[in-house]
C-alpha positions as CSV (number, residue, x, y, z in Angstrom):
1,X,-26.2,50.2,44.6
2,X,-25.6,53.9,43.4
3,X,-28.0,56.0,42.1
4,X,-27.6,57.6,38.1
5,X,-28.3,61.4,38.8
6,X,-30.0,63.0,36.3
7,X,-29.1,66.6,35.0
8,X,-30.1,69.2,32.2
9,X,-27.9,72.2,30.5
10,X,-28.1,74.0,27.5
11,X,-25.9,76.0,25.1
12,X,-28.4,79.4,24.7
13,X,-27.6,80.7,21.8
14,X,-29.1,84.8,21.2
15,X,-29.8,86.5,17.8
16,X,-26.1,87.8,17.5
17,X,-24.9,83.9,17.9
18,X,-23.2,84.9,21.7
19,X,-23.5,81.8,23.9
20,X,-24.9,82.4,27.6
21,X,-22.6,81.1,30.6
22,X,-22.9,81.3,34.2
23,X,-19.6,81.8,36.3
24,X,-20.6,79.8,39.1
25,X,-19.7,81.0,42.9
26,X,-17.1,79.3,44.9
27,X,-13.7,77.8,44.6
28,X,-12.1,78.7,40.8
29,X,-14.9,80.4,39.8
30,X,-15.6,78.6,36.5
31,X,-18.2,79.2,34.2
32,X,-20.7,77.1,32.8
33,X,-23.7,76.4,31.0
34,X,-27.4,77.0,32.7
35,X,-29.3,74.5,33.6
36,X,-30.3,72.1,36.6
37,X,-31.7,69.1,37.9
38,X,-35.5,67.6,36.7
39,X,-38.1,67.7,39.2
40,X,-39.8,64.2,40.7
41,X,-41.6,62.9,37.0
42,X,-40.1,66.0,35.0
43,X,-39.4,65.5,31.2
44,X,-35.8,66.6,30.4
45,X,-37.3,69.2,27.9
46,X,-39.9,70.7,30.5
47,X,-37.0,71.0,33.1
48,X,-34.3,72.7,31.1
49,X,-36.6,75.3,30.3
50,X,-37.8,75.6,33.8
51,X,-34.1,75.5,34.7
52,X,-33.1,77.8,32.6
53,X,-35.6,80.6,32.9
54,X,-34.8,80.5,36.6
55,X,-31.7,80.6,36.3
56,X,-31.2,82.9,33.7
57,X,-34.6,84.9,33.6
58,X,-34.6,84.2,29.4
59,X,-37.4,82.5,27.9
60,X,-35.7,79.7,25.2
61,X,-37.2,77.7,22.5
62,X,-35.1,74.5,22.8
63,X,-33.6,73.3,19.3
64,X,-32.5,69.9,19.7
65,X,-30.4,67.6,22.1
66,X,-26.1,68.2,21.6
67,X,-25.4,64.9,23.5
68,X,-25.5,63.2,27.0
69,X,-22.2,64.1,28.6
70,X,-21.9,61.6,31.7
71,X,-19.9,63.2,34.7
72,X,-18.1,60.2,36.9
73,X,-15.6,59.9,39.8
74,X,-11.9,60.5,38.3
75,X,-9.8,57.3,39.5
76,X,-13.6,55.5,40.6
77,X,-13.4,51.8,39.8
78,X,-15.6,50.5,37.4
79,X,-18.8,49.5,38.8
80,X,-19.7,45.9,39.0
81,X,-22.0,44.9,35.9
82,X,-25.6,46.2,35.7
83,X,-25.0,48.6,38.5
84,X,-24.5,52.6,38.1
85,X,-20.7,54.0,39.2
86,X,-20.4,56.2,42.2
87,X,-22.8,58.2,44.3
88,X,-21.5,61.1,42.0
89,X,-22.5,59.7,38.8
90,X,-24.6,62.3,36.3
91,X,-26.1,62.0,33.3
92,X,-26.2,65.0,32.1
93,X,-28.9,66.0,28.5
94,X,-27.1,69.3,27.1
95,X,-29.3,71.1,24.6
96,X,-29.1,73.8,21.6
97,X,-31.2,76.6,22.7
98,X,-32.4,80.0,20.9
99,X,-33.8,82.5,23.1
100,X,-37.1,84.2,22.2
101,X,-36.6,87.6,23.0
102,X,-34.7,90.5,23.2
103,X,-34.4,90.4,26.7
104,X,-35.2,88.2,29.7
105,X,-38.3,88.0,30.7
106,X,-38.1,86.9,34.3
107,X,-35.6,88.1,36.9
108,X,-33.0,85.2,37.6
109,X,-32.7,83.6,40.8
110,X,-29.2,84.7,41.2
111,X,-26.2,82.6,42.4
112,X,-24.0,82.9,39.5
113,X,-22.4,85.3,37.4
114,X,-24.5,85.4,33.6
115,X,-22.4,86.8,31.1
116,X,-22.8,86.6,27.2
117,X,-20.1,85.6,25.4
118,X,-19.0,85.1,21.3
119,X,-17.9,81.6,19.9
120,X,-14.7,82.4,19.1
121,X,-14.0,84.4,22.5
122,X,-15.2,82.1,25.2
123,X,-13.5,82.5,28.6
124,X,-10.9,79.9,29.3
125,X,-12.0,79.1,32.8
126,X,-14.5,76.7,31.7
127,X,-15.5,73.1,33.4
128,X,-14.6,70.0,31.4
129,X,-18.1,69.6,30.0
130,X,-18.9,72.6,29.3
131,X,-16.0,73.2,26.9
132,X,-16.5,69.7,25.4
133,X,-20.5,70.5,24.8
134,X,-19.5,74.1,23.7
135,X,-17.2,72.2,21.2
136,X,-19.8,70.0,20.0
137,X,-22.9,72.2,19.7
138,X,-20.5,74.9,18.0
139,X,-19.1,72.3,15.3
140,X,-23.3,71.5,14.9
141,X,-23.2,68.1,16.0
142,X,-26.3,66.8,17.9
143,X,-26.6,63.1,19.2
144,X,-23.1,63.0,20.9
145,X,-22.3,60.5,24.0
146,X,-19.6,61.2,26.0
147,X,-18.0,59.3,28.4
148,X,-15.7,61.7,30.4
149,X,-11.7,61.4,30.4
150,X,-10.4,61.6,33.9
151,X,-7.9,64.1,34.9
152,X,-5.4,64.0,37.4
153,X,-6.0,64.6,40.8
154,X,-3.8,67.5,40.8
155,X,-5.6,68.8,37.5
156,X,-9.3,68.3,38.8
157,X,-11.0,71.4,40.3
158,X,-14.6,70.9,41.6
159,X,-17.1,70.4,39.1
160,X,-21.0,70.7,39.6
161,X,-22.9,68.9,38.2
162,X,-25.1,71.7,37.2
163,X,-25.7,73.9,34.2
164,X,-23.2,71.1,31.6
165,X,-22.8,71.5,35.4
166,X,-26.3,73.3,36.1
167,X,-25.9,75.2,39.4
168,X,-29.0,75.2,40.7
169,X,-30.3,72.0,43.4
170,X,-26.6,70.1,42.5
171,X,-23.9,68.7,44.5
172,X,-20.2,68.8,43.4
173,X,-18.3,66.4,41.8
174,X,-14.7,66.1,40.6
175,X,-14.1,67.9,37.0
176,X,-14.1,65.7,34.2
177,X,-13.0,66.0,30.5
178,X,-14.9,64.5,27.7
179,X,-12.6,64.2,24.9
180,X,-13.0,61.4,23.1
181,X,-14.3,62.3,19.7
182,X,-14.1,65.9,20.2
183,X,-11.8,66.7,17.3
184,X,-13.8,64.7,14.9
185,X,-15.1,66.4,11.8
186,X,-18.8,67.3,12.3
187,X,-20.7,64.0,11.0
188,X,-17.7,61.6,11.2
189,X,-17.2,58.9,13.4
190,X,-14.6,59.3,16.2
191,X,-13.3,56.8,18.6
192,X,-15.8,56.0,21.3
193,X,-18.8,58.2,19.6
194,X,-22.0,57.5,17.9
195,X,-22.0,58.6,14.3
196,X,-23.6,62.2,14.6
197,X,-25.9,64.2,12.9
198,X,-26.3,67.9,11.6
199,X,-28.9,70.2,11.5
């Protein structure tokens, strides 16, 4: 039986509304959102801001959860009932952060590439999650489940499963998209999603 991995990311949000990303190293260089993997008996909240001040050096005051973004195998078969998929299988908890200060407060511990960036100029070089969380904290939904649409094997690059993909203590899995319900209106009902709510 497989293990469910568990993962945390956040969409960090500072006073002039830019949204922090980390362009991770490696193969297509992507970017992503902070974040990381919980600790043995570590609350999702406690280890995304452990994650992300490490990662990022920023203190943040987390808002509220965006959604649980699950990352999968592309082209796995369906695991048997009651077990988890493949080895590769992450939960991921993406949260809306705010950042306390003007500046970070710690110094990062390096390994990707931070850059702040506006909402309406995000890099397109994005993993699947990422952009799909970006879309839904942006559009101020919180509560969202996602269930990832696979790409083809010719379209998947390698995507952590760090930061929506945290970087830090992760292994790689093939990139996902999590589309289903991503055009909705905020607060509406799409096909596969949990009625959401807004702040």
């Amino acid at each position: 039986m497989s293990v469910l991995r568990w993962a945390v990311a956040a969409v960090v949000v500072d006073q002039a509304g830019r949204v922090l990303l980390c362009r991770q190293a490696g193969p297509g260089r992507r970017w992503a959102l902070p974040g990381g993997r919980p600790r043995h008996d570590e609350s999702p909240l406690a280890a995304a801001g452990r994650e992300i001040l490490a990662e990022t050096g920023w203190e943040v005051d987390l808002v509220d959860l965006v959604g649980l973004y699950r990352l999968g195998v592309p082209d796995a078969p369906p695991p048997p009932a009651g077990r988890c998929g493949a080895p590769a299988d992450v939960l991921v908890h993406v949260f809306r952060a705010q950042v306390r200060a003007d500046g970070p407060t710690a110094t990062p511990v390096g390994g990707c590439q931070l850059a702040w960036h506006p909402p309406d100029a995000l890099p397109d070089a994005l993993t699947p999650t990422t952009r799909a969380a970006l879309a839904d904290a942006l559009a101020g939904r919180s509560g969202v489940l996602r269930e990832p649409a696979a790409e083809t094997s010719a379209a998947a690059g390698a995507e952590p499963t760090g930061g929506a993909e945290p970087t830090s203590d992760t292994e790689a899995t093939n990139g996902t998209e999590a589309t289903s319900g991503a055009g909705a209106p905020p607060g509406q009902r799409a096909a596969g999603t949990l009625p959401t709510s807004q702040r």
